[in-house]
C-alpha positions as CSV (number, residue, x, y, z in Angstrom):
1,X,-24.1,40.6,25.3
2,X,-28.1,40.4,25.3
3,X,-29.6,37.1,25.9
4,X,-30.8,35.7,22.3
5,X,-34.2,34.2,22.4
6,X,-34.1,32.9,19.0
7,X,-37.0,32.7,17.0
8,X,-40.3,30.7,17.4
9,X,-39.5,28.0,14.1
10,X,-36.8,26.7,16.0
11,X,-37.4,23.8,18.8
12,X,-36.6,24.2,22.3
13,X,-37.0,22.4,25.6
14,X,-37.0,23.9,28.8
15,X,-39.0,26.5,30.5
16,X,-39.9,29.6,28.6
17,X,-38.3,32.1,30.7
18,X,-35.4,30.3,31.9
19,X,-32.7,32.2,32.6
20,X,-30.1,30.2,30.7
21,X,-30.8,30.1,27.0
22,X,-28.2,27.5,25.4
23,X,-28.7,27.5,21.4
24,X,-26.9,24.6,19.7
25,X,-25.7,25.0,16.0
26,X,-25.6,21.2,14.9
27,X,-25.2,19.2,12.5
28,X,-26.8,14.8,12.1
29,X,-23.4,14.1,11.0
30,X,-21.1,15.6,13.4
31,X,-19.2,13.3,15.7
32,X,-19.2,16.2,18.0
33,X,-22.7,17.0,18.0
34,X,-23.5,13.2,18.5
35,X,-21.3,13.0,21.5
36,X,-22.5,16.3,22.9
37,X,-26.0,14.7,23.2
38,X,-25.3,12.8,26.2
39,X,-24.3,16.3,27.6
40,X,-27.5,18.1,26.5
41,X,-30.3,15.2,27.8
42,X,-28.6,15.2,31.0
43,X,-27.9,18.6,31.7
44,X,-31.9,19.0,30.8
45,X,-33.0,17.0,33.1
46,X,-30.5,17.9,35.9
47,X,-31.2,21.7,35.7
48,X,-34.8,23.9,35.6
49,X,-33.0,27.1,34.9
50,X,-32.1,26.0,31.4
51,X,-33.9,26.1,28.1
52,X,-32.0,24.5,25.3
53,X,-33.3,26.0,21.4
54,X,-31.9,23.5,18.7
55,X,-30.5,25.0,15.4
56,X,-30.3,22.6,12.5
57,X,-26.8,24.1,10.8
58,X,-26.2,21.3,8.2
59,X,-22.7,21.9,6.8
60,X,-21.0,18.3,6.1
61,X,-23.1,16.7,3.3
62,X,-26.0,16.5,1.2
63,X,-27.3,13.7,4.4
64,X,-26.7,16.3,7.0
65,X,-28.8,18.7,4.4
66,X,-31.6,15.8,3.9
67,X,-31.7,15.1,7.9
68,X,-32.3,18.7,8.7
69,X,-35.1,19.2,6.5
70,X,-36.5,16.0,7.5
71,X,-36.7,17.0,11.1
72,X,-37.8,20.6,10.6
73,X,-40.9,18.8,7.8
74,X,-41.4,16.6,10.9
75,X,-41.5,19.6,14.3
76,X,-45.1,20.1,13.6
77,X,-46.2,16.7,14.1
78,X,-44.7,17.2,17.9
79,X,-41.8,14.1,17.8
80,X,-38.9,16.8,16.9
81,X,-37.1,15.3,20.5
82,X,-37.8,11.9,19.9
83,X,-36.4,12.1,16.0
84,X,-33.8,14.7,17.0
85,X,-32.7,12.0,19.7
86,X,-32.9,9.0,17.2
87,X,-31.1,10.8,14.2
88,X,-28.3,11.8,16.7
89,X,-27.8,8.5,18.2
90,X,-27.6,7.2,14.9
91,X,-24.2,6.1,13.8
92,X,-23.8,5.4,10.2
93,X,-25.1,6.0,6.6
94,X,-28.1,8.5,7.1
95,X,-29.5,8.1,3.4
96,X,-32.9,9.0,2.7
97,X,-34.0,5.3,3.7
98,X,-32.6,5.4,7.1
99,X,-33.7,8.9,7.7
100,X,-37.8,7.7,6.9
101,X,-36.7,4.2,9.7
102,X,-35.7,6.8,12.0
103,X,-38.7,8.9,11.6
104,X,-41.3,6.3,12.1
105,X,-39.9,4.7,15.2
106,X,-40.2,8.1,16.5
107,X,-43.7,8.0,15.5
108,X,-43.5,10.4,12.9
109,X,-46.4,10.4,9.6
110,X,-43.1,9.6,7.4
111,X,-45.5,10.6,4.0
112,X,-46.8,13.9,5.6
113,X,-42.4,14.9,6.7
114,X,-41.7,14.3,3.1
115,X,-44.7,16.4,1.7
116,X,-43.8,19.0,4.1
117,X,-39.6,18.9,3.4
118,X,-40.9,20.7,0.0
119,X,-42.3,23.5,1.8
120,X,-40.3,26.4,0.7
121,X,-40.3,28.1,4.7
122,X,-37.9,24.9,5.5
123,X,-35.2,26.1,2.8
124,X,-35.6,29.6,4.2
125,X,-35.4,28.6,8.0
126,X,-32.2,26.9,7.5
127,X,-30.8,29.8,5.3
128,X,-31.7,32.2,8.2
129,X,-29.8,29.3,10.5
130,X,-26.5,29.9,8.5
131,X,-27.0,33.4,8.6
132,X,-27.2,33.9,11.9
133,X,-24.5,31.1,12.2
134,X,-22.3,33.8,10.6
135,X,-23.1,36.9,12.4
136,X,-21.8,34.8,15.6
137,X,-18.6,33.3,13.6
138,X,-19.9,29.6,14.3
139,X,-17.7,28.0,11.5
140,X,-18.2,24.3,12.7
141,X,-20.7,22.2,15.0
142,X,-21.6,22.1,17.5
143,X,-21.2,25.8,18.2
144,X,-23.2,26.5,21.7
145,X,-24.4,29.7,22.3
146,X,-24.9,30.4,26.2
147,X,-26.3,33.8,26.8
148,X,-25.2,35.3,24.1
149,X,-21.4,33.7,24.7
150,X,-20.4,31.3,21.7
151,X,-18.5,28.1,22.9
152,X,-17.2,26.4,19.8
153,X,-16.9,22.3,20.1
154,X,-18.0,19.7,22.4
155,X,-15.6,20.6,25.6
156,X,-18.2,19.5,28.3
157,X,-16.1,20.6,31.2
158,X,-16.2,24.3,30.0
159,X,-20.0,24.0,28.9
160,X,-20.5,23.2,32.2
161,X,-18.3,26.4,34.1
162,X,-20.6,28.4,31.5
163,X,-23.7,27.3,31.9
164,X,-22.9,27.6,35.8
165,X,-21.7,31.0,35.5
166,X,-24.5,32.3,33.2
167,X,-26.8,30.9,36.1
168,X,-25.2,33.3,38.8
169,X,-24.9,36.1,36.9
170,X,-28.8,36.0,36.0
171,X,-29.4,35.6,39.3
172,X,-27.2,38.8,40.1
173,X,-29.2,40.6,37.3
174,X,-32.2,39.5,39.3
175,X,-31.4,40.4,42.3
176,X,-30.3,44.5,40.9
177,X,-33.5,44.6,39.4
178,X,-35.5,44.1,42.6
C-alpha cells in the first residue's frame, strides 16, 4: 500500500522524510497504549529512519474524550510530547483536575488549553481521526499503522519485525529508483 503521511494537525516526531512512518491510533485510557509507550520513546531514540505521527482516537470514556482535546488545545503551545508523555504515564482517574496537574508540569498555559479545547477545529480533527480510524478497520487502541500496514495491539515483538522490514524494503525502493 502507499505510505500515509497523515496530515499536518497531527503531531509527529522524527525526521520529515523518514522512510518509516509509524501512525499510532491511541487512546489516555488504554492499558495498551500506556504500555506501548515504553516501546515508542525507545524505539525513537534507537532509530533515525523512523517518524512516529500520534493520532488521538478517544473511544473508552468521556476522560479519554476530555484528554484528547486537552492535548490537541495544548500542541500549539509546543509541550504535545512532554503532556502526551505525562498523560500516558499516568495511571488512574484522569478527571478534568488531573488532566489541568498534568498539563502544567509539562509546562503548558492550562487557561489558554482550556480556551482553546472550545475551538470547533478540535471536534472536527478528532472526527476526521475516527474516520480515518474506520477506513483502516482500527476498532481498538493502539492500532499502529507502519507504511500503510495496520498492526492492531501492543505485540512489541512483531512491531519490531515490521518496523525492521518496512526499513529494508524502503531501502529496496531506494535503491530501484536510483
Amino acid at each position: 500500500g502507499q505510505i500515509v503521511h497523515s496530515d499536518s494537525r497531527d503531531f509527529s516526531i522524527g525526521p520529515a522524510h523518514a522512510p518509516v512512518v509509524i501512525v499510532e491510533s491511541f487512546d489516555y485510557r488504554c492499558r495498551s497504549c500506556h504500555a506501548a509507550l515504553d516501546w515508542v520513546v525507545r524505539t525513537q531514540r534507537a532509530r533515525n529512519d523512523v517518524r512516529f505521527v500520534f493520532k488521538e482516537l478517544p473511544i473508552l470514556s468521556q476522560q479519554s474524550f476530555e484528554a484528547a482535546q486537552a492535548s490537541l488545545a495544548a500542541a500549539p503551545q509546543g509541550r504535545y510530547w512532554q503532556f502526551h508523555r505525562a498523560m500516558m504515564d499516568f495511571r488512574g482517574d484522569l478527571n478534568s483536575a488531573r488532566i489541568d496537574e498534568l498539563a502544567r508540569q509539562s509546562g503548558i498555559d492550562v487557561p489558554r488549553m482550556r480556551r482553546a479545547m472550545q475551538d470547533p477545529a478540535i471536534m472536527a480533527h478528532l472526527q476526521d481521526n475516527r474516520a480515518r480510524a474506520m477506513d483502516y478497520q482500527i476498532n481498538g487502541t493502539p492500532g499502529f499503522i507502519i507504511n500503510g500496514e495496520l498492526i492492531s495491539g501492543f505485540d512489541e515483538q512483531l512491531l519490531n519485525e515490521r518496523v525492521r522490514q518496512a526499513a529494508i524494503e524502503a531501502r529496496e525502493r531506494r535503491a530501484a529508483q536510483r
